[in-house]
N, C-alpha and C positions, 0 to 999 in steps of 0.2 A: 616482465612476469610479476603479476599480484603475488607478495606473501603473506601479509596480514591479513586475515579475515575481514577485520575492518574496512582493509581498502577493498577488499572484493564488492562486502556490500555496496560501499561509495560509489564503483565504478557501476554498479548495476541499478544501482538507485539515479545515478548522474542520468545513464542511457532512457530510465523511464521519463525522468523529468524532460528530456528533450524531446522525447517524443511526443508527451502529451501536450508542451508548450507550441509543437508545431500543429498541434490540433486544435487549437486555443484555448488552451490549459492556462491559469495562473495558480504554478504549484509554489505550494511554504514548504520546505522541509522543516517538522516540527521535534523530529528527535534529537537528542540531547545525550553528550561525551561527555563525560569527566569522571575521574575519582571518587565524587561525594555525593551522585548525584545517582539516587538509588534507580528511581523508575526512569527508562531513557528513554521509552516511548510516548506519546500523546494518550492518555488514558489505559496505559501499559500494552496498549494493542498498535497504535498507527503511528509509519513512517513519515509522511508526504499527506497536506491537504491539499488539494486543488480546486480551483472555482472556474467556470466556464464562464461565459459574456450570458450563456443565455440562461443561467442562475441555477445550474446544477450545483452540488456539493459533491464532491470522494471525498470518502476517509480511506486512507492507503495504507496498506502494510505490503514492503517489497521483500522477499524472501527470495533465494539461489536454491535448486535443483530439488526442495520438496516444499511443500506448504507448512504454513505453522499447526494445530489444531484448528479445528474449526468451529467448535463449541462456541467459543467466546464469541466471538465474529457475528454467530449467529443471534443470538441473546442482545448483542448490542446492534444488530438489524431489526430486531424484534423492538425492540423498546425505541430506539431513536433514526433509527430509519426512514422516512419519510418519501412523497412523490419527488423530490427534487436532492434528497440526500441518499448518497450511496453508500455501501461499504463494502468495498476493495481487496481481493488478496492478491498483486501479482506475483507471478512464481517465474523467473528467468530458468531457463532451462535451455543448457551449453548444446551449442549444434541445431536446436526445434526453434527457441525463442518463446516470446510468453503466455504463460497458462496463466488464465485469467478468473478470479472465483467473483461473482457478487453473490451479494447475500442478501435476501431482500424479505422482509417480515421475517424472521428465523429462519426461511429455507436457502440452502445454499443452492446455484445454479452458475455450470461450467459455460464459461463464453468462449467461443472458439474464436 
């Protein structure tokens, strides 16, 4: 049994990166633990970068049972999103499995 919140995320973030490494994913996990280290996220929004073979980008933010806001997400689809770069929210969700948001020019759009 997970009691840390920390590990929960770990454990749901580990299960993404397997998955999308079996899809031919090269995921970085790019957030950052410690004490002193104020922003933990990659541009305060993403978990996980991953690169595909055939020159996709995700930018990842992994969340447990609701999504984060979505504003920011989109604003940073709108500006740096591009044909080959994504932005990411998966959302794990105990018992379904994952809800998937992209964002693509600021509109968000649910992947099933």
């Amino acid at each position: 049994m997970i009691k840390h919140p920390r590990a929960k995320g770990n454990a749901v973030q580990l299960k993404l990166i397997k998955e999308l490494e079996a899809d031919g994913w090269l995921v970085a996990k790019v957030e950052q633990h410690g004490k002193f280290i104020k922003v933990k996220d990659m541009y305060g929004l993403f978990d996980l970068l991953a690169i595909h073979r055939n020159g996709d980008v995700r930018f990842i933010q992994v969340t447990c049972s609701r999504p984060h806001k979505h504003g920011l997400y989109e604003v940073f689809s709108k500006t740096y999103a591009k044909t080959y770069i994504g932005v990411y929210q998966y959302v794990w969700i105990k018992y379904k499995g994952w809800k998937v948001f992209q964002y693509v020019n600021g509109i968000r759009c649910l992947e099933e």
